[in-house]
C-alpha positions in Angstrom: 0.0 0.0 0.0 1.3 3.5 -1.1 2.0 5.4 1.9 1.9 9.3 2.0 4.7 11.1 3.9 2.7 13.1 7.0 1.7 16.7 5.5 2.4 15.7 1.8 -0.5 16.4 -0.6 -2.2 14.0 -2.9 -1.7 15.3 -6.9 0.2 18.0 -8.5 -2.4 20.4 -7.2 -1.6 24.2 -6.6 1.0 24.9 -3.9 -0.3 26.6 -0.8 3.1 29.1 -1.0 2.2 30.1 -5.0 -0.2 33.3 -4.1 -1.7 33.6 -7.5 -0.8 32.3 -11.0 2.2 33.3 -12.7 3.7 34.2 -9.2 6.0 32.4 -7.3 8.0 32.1 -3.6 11.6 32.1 -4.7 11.9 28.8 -2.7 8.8 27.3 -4.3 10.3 28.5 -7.9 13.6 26.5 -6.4 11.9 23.5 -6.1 10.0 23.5 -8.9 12.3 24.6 -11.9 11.0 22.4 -14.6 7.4 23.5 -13.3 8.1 27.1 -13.6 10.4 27.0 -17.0 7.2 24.9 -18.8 4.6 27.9 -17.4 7.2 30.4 -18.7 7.1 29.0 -22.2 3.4 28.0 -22.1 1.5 30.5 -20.2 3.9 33.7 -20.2 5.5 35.2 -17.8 6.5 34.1 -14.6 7.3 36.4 -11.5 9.7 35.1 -8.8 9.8 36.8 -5.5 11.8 37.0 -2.2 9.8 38.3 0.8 6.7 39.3 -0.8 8.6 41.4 -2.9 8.6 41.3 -6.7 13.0 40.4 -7.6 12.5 38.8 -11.4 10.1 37.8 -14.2 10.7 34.5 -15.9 10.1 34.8 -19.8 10.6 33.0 -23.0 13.3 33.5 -25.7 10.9 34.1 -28.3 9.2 36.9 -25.9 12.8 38.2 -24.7 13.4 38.7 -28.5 10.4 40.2 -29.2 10.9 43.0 -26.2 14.7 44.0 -26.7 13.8 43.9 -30.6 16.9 41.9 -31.5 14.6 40.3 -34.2 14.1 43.7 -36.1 17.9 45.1 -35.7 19.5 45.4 -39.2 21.6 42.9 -40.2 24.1 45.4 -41.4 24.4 49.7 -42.0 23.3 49.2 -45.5 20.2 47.8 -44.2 19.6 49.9 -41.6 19.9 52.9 -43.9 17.4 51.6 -46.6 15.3 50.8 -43.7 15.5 54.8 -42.2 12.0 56.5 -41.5 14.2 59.2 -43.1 14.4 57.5 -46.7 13.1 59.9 -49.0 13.6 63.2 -46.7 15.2 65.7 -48.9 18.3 67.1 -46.8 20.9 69.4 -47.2 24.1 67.8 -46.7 26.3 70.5 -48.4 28.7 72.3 -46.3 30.6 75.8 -46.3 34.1 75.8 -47.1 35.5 76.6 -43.4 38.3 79.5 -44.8 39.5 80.3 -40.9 39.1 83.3 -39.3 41.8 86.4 -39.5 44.0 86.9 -36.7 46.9 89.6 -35.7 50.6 88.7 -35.6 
């Protein structure tokens, strides 16, 4: 007969320490890595705190990507200039010929 260990729970039901979903006791997170890394992928993000205080947010590569924009940086100058918000924009890029100014001897 299966014997449960004295103030174990029955299941993979919710933990008493997670407050709410998405948020998690840094020691709870601990123990539950693979848990929490699954959710972050799945559900979204995934906040971690110490204390009752918010420290980190768990997030996926695809939605770490999509908020630092590394997936719509130019892959080179040349890009990034035929990609300018300023293609088009007539602008005067001539310049004076700087002669110096007189001065005494």
């Amino acid at each position: 007969m299966f014997m449960q260990k004295r103030g174990a729970t029955r299941g993979r039901g919710k933990s008493q320490k997670t407050e709410r979903k998405g948020r998690w006791q840094l020691q709870v997170a601990k123990a539950r890595f693979s848990e929490l890394f699954r959710l972050a992928r799945s559900e979204g993000p995934q906040h971690i705190t110490r204390q009752g205080k918010e420290c980190v947010v768990m997030i996926s590569d695809e939605e770490y990507e999509r908020l630092v924009g590394k997936a719509h940086q130019p892959k080179n100058l040349l890009q990034f200039f035929r990609e300018s918000p300023l293609v088009g924009v007539d602008l005067d890029l001539e310049r004076y010929k700087d002669e110096g100014r007189d001065i005494e001897l």
